[in-house]
KOLZA-839959 format. One line per 4 residues: number of its first residue (from 1); their letters; for each residue x, z, y of C-alpha. Coordinates in pm, whole numbers, m for minus. Each point is the difference from the previous one (the first is absolute). Layout:
residues N
NUM	A	X/Z/Y  ...
END
This chain:
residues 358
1	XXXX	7946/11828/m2494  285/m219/35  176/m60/m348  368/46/136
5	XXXX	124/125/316  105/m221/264  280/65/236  248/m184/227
9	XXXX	387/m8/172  21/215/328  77/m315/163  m303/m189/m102
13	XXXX	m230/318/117  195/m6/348  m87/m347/m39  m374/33/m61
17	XXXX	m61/248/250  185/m251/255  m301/m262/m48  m249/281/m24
21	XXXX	81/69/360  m8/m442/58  m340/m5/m181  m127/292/161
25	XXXX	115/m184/370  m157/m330/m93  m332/139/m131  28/m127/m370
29	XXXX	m196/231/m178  10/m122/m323  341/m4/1  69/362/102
33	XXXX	m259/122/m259  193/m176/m242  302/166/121  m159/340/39
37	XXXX	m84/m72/m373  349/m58/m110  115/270/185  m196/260/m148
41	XXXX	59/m128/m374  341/42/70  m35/336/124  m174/97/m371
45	XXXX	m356/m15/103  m234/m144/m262  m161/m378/20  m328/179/m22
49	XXXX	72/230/305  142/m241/211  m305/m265/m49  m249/276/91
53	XXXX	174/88/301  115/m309/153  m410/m106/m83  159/m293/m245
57	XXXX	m95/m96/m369  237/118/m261  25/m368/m105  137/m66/316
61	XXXX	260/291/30  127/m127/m351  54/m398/165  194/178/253
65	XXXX	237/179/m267  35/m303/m215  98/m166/268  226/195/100
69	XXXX	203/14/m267  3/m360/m104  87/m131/353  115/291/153
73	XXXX	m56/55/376  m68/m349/130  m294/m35/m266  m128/243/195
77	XXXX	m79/m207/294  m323/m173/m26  m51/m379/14  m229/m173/271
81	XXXX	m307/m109/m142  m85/m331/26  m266/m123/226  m182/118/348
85	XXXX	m28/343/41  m320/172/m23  m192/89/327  m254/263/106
89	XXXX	m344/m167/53  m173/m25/341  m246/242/m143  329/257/m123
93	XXXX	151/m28/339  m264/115/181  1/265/m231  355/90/30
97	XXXX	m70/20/343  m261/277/31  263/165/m238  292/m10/227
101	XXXX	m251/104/321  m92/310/m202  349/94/m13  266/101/m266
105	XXXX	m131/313/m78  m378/m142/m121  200/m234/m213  161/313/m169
109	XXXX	363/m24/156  145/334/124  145/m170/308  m243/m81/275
113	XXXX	229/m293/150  m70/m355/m199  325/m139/m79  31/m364/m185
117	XXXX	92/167/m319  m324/180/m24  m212/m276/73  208/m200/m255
121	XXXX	m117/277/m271  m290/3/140  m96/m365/m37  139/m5/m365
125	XXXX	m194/310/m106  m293/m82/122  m28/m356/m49  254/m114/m243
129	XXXX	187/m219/236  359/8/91  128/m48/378  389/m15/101
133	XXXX	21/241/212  181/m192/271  m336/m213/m16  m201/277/76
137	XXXX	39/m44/391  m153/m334/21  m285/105/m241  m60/280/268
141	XXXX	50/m186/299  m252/m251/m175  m261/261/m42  47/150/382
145	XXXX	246/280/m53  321/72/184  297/262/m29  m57/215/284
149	XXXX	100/371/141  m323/232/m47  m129/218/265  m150/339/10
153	XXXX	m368/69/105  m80/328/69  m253/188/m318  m216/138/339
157	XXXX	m130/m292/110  m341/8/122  m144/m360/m43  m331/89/155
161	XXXX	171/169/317  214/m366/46  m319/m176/m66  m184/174/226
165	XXXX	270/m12/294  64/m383/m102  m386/m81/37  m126/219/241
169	XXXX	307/197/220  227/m250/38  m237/m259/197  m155/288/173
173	XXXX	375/67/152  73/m332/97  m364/m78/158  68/334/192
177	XXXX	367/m86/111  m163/m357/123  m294/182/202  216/251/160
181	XXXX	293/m296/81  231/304/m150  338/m54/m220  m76/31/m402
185	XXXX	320/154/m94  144/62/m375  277/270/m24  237/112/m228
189	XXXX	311/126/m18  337/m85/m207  342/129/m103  317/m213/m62
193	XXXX	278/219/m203  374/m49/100  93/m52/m328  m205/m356/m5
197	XXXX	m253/m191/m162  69/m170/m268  m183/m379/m126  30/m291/m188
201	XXXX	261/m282/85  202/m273/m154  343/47/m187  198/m136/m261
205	XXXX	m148/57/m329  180/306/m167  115/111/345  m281/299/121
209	XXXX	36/m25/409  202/330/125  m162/171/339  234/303/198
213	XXXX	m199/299/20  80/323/184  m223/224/m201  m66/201/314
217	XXXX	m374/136/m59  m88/m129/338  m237/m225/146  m158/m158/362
221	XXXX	m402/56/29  m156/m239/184  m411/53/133  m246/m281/53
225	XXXX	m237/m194/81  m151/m346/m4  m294/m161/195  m213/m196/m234
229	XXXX	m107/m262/270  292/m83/152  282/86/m198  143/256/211
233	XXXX	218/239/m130  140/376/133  250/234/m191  210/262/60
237	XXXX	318/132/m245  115/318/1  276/198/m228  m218/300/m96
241	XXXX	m273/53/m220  m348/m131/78  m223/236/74  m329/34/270
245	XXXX	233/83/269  167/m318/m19  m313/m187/m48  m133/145/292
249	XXXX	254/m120/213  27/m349/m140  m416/m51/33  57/153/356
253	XXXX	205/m279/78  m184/m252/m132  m311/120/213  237/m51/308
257	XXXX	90/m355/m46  m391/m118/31  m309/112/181  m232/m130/m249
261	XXXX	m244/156/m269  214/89/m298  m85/10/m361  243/79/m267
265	XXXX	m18/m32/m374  213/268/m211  84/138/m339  m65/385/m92
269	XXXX	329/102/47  16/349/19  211/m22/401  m349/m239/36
273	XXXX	m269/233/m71  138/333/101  m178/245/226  250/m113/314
277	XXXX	m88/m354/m26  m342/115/m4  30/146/293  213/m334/155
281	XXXX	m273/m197/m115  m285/203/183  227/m13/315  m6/m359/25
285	XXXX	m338/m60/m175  m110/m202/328  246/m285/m58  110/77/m412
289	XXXX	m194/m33/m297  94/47/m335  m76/m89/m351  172/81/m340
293	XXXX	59/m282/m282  m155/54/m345  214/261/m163  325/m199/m171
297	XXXX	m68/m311/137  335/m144/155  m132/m359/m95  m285/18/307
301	XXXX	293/129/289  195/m372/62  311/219/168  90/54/m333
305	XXXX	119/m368/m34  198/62/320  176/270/m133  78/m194/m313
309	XXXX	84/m283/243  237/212/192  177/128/m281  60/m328/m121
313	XXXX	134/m155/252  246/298/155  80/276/m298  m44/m163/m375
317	XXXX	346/m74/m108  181/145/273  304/209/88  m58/323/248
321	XXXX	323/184/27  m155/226/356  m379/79/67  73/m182/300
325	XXXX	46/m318/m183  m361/41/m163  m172/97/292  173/m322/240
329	XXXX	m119/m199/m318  m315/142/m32  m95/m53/331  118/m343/74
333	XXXX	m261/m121/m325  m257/198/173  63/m100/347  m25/m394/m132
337	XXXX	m363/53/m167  m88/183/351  61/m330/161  m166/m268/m258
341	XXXX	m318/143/m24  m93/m322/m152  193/91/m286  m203/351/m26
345	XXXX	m268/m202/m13  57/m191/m300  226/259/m198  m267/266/27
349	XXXX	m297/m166/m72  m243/194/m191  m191/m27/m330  m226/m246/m85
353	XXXX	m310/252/m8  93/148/378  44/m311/125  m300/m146/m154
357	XX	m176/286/142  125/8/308
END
């Protein structure tokens, strides 16, 4: 135990716990064990105690202490040892790499999200080396990583169902549409709230960008469809809910614009597959045929990038005082992609494996 007890002014504690927070921001861990240290001898905790649970020698809790009170605070900061740095080895790198692929929590973090702090302690614990942590970004960015949003994949995927409609359903559908000279359609619907979209823009640092909102629970549905050949694109909005009805009438119109073959590409929705549309679909079974996507599988239906495309360019980061306002927005983004079906074309390509298949 420690032969005398060790305390300090209120004003060098404030003081202390001021760089703790510094330290802590910077990523210098040695120095906020060190403080941690100090901090709990202070508080009466024994040398022994705080060694075995800051995972430091006793030796090195005692430096700390003596230190402390021979220099007082600034003999607390650490020097900068002289010479290069040590590095990880090509051999560790690749190593550290599998580590941060297999996530946070296989490295025994209780957060799932890396953040450079963790892969800081992560690179000292497991190989003895110390990075700043503000050099941490180019180490990643050296070994292929990125800071980037993560997505959600749905836990019912059915890989064999995509592989099988990739491989085998997919090129049947477009050597079918090509036989029959018919339109290979991909439909979808979407829903753009009055309250708005929000996304990511530049500001002034410190000064978060401020969107209006009316907070009225209210939003513009819009039906459609795309032709994969030629870029073509129908929709239909409406104020009320989507439901078969609705759908009904929007495919009805579609089949009135064009005389030729028509095969359409859909989700399961439930307005989709009810017993009504079954019974739509059997009424026009001469001239419509229909196949479902792979259950969850947004990434094979390119109107989803439309949709994303739409929203970009008319609602994110905008004010809409009236549902008239959305709507005359809404439709004047939707009514430009109907005439560039170039730009269809391009935005809503599809996957590498559908298009290599197809």
């Amino acid at each position: 135990m420690c032969a005398f007890r060790v305390t300090i002014s209120r004003r060098q504690r404030q003081e202390l716990e001021r760089q703790l927070h510094t330290t802590r921001h910077l990523g210098r861990v040695h120095d906020v064990t060190c403080m941690l240290a100090i901090l709990a001898v202070t508080d009466g905790q024994s040398c022994e105690d705080v060694a075995l649970t800051l995972r430091v020698t006793l030796k090195t809790v005692h430096q700390w202490v003596r230190r402390l009170l021979v220099k007082g605070l600034p003999g607390l900061q650490r020097k900068k040892p002289p010479g290069r740095p040590p590095k990880l080895t090509k051999t560790q790198r690749q190593e550290l790499a599998a580590l941060i692929e297999a996530g946070p929590l296989q490295a025994g973090f209780a957060s799932a999200c890396w953040r450079s702090p963790m892969i800081q302690q992560l690179i000292q614990e497991r190989f003895g080396v110390y990075y700043n942590v503000f050099y941490l970004a180019q180490l990643l960015k050296n070994l292929g990583f990125s800071y980037q949003k993560a997505a959600f994949v749905s836990d019912h995927l059915n890989e064999e169902k995509r592989h099988a409609w990739c491989t085998t359903t997919w090129p049947q559908i477009v050597k079918q549409a090509q036989a029959q000279h018919a339109l290979l359609l991909f439909g979808d619907e979407a829903s753009f709230p009055q309250w708005g979209t929000l996304s990511y823009t530049w500001a002034r640092r410190g000064h978060q960008p401020l969107v209006k909102t009316s907070g009225k629970r209210k939003g513009y549905k819009v039906f459609g469809v795309i032709e994969y050949f030629t870029g073509r694109f129908w929709y239909q909005g409406q104020e009320g809910r989507l439901n078969s009805a609705a759908y009904t009438s929007f495919l009805t119109h579609v089949l009135e614009q064009t005389t030729q073959p028509i095969i359409l590409i859909q989700d399961g929705a439930r307005y989709h597959t009810s017993a009504a549309m079954q019974r739509f679909f059997a009424l026009h079974s001469a001239r419509l045929t229909v196949f479902p996507l792979p259950s969850y599988s947004p990434d094979y239906n390119p109107i989803e990038k439309l949709w994303k495309k739409v929203k970009k360019e008319g609602t994110h980061l905008q004010y809409f005082p009236t549902f008239e306002a959305l709507t005359d927005k809404v439709e004047h983004a939707l009514l430009k992609f109907a005439n560039t079906p170039q730009e269809i074309l391009s935005l809503c390509s599809l996957p590498a494996e559908l298009a290599t298949a197809a």
